[in-house]
C-alpha positions as CSV (number, residue, x, y, z in Angstrom):
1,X,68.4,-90.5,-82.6
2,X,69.6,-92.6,-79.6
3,X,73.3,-91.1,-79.3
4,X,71.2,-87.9,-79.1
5,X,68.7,-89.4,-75.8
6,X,71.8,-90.9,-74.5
7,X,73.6,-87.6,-74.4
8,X,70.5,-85.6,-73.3
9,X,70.2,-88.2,-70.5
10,X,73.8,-88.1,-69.7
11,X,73.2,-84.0,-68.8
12,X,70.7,-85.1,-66.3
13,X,71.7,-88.5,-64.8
14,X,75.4,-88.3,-65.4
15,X,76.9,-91.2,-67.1
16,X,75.1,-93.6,-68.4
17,X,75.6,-97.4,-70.0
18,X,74.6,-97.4,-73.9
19,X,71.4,-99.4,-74.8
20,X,71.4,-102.6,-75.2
21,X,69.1,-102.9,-77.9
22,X,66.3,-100.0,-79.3
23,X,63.3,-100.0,-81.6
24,X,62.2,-96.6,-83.7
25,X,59.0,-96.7,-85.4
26,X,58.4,-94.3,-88.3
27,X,54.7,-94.2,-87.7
28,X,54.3,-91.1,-90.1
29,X,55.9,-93.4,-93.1
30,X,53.9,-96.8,-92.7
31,X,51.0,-96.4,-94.7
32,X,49.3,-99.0,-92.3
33,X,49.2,-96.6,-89.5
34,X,46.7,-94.1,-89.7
35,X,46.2,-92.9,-85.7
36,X,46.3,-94.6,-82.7
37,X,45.4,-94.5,-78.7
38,X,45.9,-96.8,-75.9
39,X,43.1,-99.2,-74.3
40,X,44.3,-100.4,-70.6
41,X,41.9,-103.1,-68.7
42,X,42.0,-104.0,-65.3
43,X,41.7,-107.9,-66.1
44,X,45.3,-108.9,-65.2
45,X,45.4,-106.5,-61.9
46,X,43.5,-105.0,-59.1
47,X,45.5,-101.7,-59.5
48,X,44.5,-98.8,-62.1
49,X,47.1,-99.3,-64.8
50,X,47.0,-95.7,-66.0
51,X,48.2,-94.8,-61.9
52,X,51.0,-97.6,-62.6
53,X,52.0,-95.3,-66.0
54,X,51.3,-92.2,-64.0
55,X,54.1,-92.7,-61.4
56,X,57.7,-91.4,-61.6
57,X,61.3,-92.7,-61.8
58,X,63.1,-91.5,-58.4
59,X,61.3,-88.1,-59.3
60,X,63.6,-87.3,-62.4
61,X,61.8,-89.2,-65.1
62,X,58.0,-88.4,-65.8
63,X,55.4,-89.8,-67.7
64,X,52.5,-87.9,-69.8
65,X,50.1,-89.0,-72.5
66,X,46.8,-90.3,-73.5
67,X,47.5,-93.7,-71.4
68,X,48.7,-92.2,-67.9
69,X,44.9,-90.6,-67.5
70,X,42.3,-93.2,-66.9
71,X,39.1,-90.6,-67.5
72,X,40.0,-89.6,-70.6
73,X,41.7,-92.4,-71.7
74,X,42.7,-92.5,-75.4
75,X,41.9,-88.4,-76.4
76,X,43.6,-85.6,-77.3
77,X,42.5,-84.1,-73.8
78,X,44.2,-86.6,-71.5
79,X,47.7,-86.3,-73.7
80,X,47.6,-82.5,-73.2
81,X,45.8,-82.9,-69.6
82,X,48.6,-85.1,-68.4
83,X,51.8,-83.2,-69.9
84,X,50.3,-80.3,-67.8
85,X,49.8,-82.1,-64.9
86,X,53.0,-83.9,-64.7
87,X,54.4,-79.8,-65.9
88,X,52.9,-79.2,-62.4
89,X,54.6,-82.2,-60.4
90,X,57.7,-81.0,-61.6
91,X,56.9,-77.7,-60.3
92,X,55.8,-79.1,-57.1
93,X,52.6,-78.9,-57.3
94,X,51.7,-82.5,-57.3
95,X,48.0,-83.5,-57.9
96,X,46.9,-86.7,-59.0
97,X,43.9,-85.6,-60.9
98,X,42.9,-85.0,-64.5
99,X,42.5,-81.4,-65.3
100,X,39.4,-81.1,-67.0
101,X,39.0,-78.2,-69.7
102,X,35.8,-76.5,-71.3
């Protein structure tokens, strides 16, 4: 699994140093974990941590999911609202909003 990232990554970026170190979870086979979404507080900053998550590497690595969208924090609708969003950044379209869908 990471030889396969490092040479995906290595198309884009060009070459690239090995990790130094890696976790993978195998949430599907731990019989303890049964779903889970991210909480973010503002206690430890005066900044919106899900704008902090939102923002891009040199504009060549994204971010999407559940925690990057402060409104819907946590739901199936900010994971898929955020993956189109950051779809449309890419696209240059840039918006900074969550989509909202009825």
């Amino acid at each position: 699994v990471i030889q396969w990232a490092v040479n995906r990554l290595s198309k884009v970026y060009g070459d690239i140093p090995q990790p130094q170190s890696y976790v993978i979870t195998r949430w599907g086979k731990n019989p303890h974990s049964l779903g889970s979404y991210s909480i973010v507080t503002r206690k430890d900053t005066d900044e919106n941590p899900c704008d902090i998550l939102f923002e891009d590497v040199d504009e060549r690595l994204y971010f999407a999911g559940e925690a990057t969208c402060g409104k819907y924090q946590g739901t199936v609708q900010a994971a898929f609202t955020t993956g189109y969003r950051q779809a449309a950044k890419i696209l240059g379209r840039r918006s900074r909003n969550c989509f909202v869908i009825k």
